[in-house]
C-alpha positions in Angstrom: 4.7 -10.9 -14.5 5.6 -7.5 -13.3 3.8 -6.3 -10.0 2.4 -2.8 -10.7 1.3 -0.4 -8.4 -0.4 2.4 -9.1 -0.6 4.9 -6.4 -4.2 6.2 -7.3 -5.8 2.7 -6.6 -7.1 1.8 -3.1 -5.2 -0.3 -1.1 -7.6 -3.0 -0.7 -7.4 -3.6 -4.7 -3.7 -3.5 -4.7 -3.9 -6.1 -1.6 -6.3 -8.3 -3.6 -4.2 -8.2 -6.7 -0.9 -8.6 -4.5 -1.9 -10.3 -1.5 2.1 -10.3 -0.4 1.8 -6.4 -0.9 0.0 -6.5 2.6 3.1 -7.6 4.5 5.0 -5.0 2.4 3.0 -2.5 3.4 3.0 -3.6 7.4 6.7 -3.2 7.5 6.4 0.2 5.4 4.5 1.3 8.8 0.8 0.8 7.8 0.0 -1.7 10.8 -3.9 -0.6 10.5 -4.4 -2.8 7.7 -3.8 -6.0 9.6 -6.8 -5.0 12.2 -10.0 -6.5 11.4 -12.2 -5.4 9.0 -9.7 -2.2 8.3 -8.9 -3.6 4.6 -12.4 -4.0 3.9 -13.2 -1.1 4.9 -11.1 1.7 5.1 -8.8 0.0 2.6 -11.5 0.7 -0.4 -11.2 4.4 0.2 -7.6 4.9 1.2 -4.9 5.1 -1.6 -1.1 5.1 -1.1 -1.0 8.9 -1.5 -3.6 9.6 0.9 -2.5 7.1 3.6 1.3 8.7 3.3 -0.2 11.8 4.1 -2.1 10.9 7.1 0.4 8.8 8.9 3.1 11.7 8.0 4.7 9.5 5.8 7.6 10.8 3.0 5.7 8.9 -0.2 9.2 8.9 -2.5 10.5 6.5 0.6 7.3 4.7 0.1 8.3 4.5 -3.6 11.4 3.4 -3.2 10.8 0.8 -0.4 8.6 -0.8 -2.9 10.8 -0.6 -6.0 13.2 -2.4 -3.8 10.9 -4.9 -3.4 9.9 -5.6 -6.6 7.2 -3.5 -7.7 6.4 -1.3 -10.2 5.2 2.3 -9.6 3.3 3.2 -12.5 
């Protein structure tokens, strides 16, 4: 089964789907999520997109991190 990201979808339903995207996304720079209750929380309103922009963060080498990994951008 392909993995499939879409970029629109909160990170905490990407995480739940993909539970190994969360260690993909720790080394990609987002070391919030790992902090207790962040996932749960912030997670169900943050996105990809909107969490590139915050921490500053170029979102075609997000892309491409994850296509390296395995994942889909859709």
């Amino acid at each position: 089964m392909e993995k499939e990201i879409n970029l629109k979808k909160s990170i905490y339903e990407l995480v739940k789907k993909y539970p190994d995207l969360k260690n993909v996304l720790v080394e990609l720079g987002f070391k919030d999520i790992v902090l207790p209750g962040m996932l749960e929380t912030a997670g169900r309103i943050m996105n990809l997109e909107k969490g590139a922009k915050m921490k500053q963060f170029d979102i075609n080498d997000i892309i491409k991190k994850l296509e390296d990994k395995g994942y889909k951008i859709v």
